[in-house]
C-alpha positions, 0 to 999 in steps of 0.5 A: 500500500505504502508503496502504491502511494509513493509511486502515486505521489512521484507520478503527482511530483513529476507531472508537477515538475513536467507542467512547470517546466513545459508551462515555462517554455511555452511563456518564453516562446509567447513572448519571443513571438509577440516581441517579434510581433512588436518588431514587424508592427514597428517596421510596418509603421516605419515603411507606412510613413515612408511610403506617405512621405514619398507619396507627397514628394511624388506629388510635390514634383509632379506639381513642380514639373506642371509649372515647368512644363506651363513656363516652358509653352508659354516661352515658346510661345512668345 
């Protein structure tokens, strides 16, 4: 009997230990995967900004070129 209840309570102790350890790796995988989340949002905004900033230079030019192109007809045309 003694023994059935020791080799119980190792079973109880060891899946302890076992769900311990394992809970642990699964904590530091979560938050490897939301830091590199972290990491691909921060990026993510980053490229955001400057897509929005190119896109304005682009604008920016276009106009420039739209007055250049008005001040070259109407030198030619004088």
């Amino acid at each position: 009997m003694i023994l059935a209840l020791a080799f119980l309570a190792g079973m109880a102790i060891g899946g302890g230990i076992v769900g311990y350890v394992l809970s642990r790796r699964w904590q530091q995988q979560v938050q490897e995967a939301e830091l590199s989340l972290q990491q691909i949002a921060d990026q993510h905004h980053a490229l955001e900004q400057q897509k929005q900033s190119d896109r304005q230079r682009i604008a920016d030019l276009e106009y420039q070129l739209g007055e250049a192109q008005k001040d070259l007809r109407a030198a030619r045309s004088r």
